[in-house]
C-alpha positions as a printed NumPy array, in Angstrom:
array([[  4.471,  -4.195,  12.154],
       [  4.598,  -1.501,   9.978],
       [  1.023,   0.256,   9.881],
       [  0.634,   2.076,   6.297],
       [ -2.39 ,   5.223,   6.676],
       [ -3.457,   6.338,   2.886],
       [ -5.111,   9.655,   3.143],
       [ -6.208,  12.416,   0.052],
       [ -4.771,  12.939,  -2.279],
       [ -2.849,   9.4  ,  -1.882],
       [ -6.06 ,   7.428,  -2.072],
       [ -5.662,   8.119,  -6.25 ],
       [ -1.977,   7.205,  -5.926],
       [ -2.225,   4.179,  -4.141],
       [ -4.252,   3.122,  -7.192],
       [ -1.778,   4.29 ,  -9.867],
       [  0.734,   2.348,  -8.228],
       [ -1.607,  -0.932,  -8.053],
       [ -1.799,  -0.235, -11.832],
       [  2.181,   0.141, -12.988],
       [  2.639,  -2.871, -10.018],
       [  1.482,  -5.128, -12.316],
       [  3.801,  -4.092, -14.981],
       [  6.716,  -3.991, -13.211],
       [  8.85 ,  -7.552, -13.419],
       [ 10.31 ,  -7.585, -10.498],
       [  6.901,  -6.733,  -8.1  ],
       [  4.684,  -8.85 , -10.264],
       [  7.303, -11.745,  -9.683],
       [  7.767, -11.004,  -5.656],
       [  4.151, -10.704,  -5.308],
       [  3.563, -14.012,  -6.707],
       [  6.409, -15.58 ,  -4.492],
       [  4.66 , -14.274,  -1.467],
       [  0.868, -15.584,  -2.83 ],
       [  2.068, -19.33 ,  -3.987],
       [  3.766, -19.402,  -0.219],
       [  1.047, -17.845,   1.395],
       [  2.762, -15.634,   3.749],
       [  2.907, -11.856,   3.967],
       [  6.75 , -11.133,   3.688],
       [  9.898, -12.792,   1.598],
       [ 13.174, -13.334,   1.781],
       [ 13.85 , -11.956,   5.127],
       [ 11.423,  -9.175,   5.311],
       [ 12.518,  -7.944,   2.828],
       [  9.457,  -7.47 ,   0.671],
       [  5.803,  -7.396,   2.403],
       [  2.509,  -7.24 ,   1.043],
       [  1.193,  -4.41 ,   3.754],
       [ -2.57 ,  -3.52 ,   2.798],
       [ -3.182,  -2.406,  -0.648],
       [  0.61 ,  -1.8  ,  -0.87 ],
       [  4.118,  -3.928,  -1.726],
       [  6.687,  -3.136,   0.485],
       [ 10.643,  -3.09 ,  -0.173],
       [ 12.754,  -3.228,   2.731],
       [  9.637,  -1.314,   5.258],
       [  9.043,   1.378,   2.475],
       [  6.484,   1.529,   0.21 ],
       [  7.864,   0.093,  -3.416],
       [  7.104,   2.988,  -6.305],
       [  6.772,   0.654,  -9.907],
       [  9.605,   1.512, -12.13 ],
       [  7.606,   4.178, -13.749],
       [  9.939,   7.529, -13.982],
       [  6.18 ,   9.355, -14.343],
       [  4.513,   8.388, -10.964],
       [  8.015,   8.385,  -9.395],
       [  8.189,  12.055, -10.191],
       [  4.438,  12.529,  -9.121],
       [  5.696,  10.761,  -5.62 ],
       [  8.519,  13.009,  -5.202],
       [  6.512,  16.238,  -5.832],
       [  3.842,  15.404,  -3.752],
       [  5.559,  14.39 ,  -0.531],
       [  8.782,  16.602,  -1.354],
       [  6.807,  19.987,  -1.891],
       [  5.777,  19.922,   2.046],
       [  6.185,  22.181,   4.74 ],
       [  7.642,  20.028,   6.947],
       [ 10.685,  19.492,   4.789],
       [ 11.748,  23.434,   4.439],
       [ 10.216,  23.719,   0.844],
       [  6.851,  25.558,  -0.513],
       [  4.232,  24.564,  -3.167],
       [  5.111,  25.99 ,  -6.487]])
């Protein structure tokens, strides 16, 4: 099981990506596969309901939304741990 931690600043993320979710075909349709058969994951594991959170393939599916994509990417790609600084 695949335990998902949301900490600051990704507390006000999490909730932009609740928001596009619903606006996304493909989620909206998944997550309503996975509610009408009651049970967490679908076709294989493949998608999971984890939390707050819809998961694709044990990562965390970003709506297709090309603005909070590129908010995702800056905020975990702008990290220390990956070689690059804060600009």
């Amino acid at each position: 099981m695949i335990e998902v931690v949301v900490e600051e600043p990704e507390t006000m993320l999490v909730e932009k990506i609740k928001r596009a979710r619903e606006k996304d075909e493909e989620v909206v349709k998944v997550v309503k596969e996975i509610k009408k058969a009651e049970v967490k994951t679908l076709k294989g594991n493949e998608w999971k309901i984890e939390g707050e959170l819809v998961l694709k393939e044990r990562k965390v599916y970003i709506p297709k939304n090309e603005k909070l994509r590129s908010e995702v990417i800056q905020l975990y790609h702008n990290i220390p741990v990956v070689g690059h600084k804060r600009r």
